[in-house]
Phi, psi and omega in degrees: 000134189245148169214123197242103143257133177233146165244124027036122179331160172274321179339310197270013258213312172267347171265345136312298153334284181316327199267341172282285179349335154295315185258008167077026164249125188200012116319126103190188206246126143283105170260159172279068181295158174242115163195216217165119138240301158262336169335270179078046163085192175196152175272150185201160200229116172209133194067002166119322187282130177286126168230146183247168195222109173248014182273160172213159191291126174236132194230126207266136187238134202213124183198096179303110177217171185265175189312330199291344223243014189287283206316298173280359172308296184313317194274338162307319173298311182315288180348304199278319168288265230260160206258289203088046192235143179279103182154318200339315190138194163207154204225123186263128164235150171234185187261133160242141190261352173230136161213134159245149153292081218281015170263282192271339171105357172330142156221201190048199191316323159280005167272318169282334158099000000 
């Protein structure tokens, strides 16, 4: 069991999707996030004041799958994301040693579905 957080354009949110939904992944959780990396922000004028803005809108994707379903996860996100523009994003994947069902109570692997 596996757990793939990717950050991602938000722009870009609905064609991910689509491309996990291709591959039959159709669990996961979406947050709106803020961050910076080779981006390293912009500058902008508001109201007369130069503000530079290095956090930038980012939307974070967190999607618990078993070993069989890692590989097209990663690659349905690539798929969706990317531009080949420096901001496309990034994809974390880590080992999860548990997932419980907090319904039926089930675990490991049949708890991720």
């Amino acid at each position: 069991m596996k757990l793939v957080i990717a950050y991602i354009q938000p722009e870009r949110l609905n064609a991910v999707k689509q491309a996990l939904y291709e591959r039959e992944v159709f669990k996961m959780s979406v947050t709106n996030a803020l961050g910076c990396g080779q981006q390293k922000g912009y500058h902008e004028t508001y109201r007369g004041a130069a503000i530079e803005v290095n956090l930038l809108k980012k939307v974070r994707l967190e999607i618990a799958v078993n070993d069989d379903f890692v590989e097209p996860t990663i690659e349905g996100i690539i798929a969706g994301a990317r531009t080949g523009k420096i901001g496309d994003g990034k994809i974390f994947i880590h080992e999860l040693s548990e997932c419980i069902r907090i319904r039926t109570g089930e675990t490991g692997s049949v708890a991720i579905g």
